[in-house]
N, C-alpha and C positions, 0 to 999 in steps of 0.2 A: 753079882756083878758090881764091880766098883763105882761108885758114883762118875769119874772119868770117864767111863768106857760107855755111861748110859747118857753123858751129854756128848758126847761123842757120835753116836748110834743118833739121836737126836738131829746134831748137827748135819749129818748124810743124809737125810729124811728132806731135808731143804729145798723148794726145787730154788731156780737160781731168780728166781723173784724175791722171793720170802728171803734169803740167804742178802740178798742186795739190802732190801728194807733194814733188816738185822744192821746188817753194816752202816745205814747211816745211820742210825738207833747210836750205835757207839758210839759214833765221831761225834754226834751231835752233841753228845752226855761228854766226851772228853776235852771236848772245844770250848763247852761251857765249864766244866770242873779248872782245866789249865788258864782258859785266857777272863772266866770271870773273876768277881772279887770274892769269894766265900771263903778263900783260906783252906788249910788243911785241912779241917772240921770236913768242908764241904769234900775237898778230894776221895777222902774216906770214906762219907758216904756214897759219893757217886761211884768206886770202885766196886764195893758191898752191893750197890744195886745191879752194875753191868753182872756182877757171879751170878747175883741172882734170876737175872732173864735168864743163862742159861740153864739154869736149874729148874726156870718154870716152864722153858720150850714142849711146845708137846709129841708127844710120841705118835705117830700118824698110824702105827701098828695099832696101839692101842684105842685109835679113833675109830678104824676102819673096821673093829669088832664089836663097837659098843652099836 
């Protein structure tokens, strides 16, 4: 399965709490990356970090067997 398709699968696993939270997770991180002063440097990491939440999201299939 492509990496796509498994934060994908991920993201639908959501209930609409946790999907909320997520979202101000972002805004928080892009509110700070655009309106503070870090600069590019910073932009780049903060974008690098946002990929990476959804790469570490967990798999609630994979919860609910362990």
């Amino acid at each position: 399965m492509l990496e796509i398709e498994k934060v994908k699968e991920k993201i639908t696993q959501l209930d609409e709490s946790e999907a909320k939270s997520l979202l101000m997770i972002i805004y928080a991180r892009l509110d700070t990356a655009i309106n503070g002063n870090g600069g590019d440097e910073f932009i780049k990491k903060t974008i690098i970090d946002l990929f990476d939440i959804y790469k570490r999201l967990p798999d609630k299939k994979e919860l609910k067997n362990n």
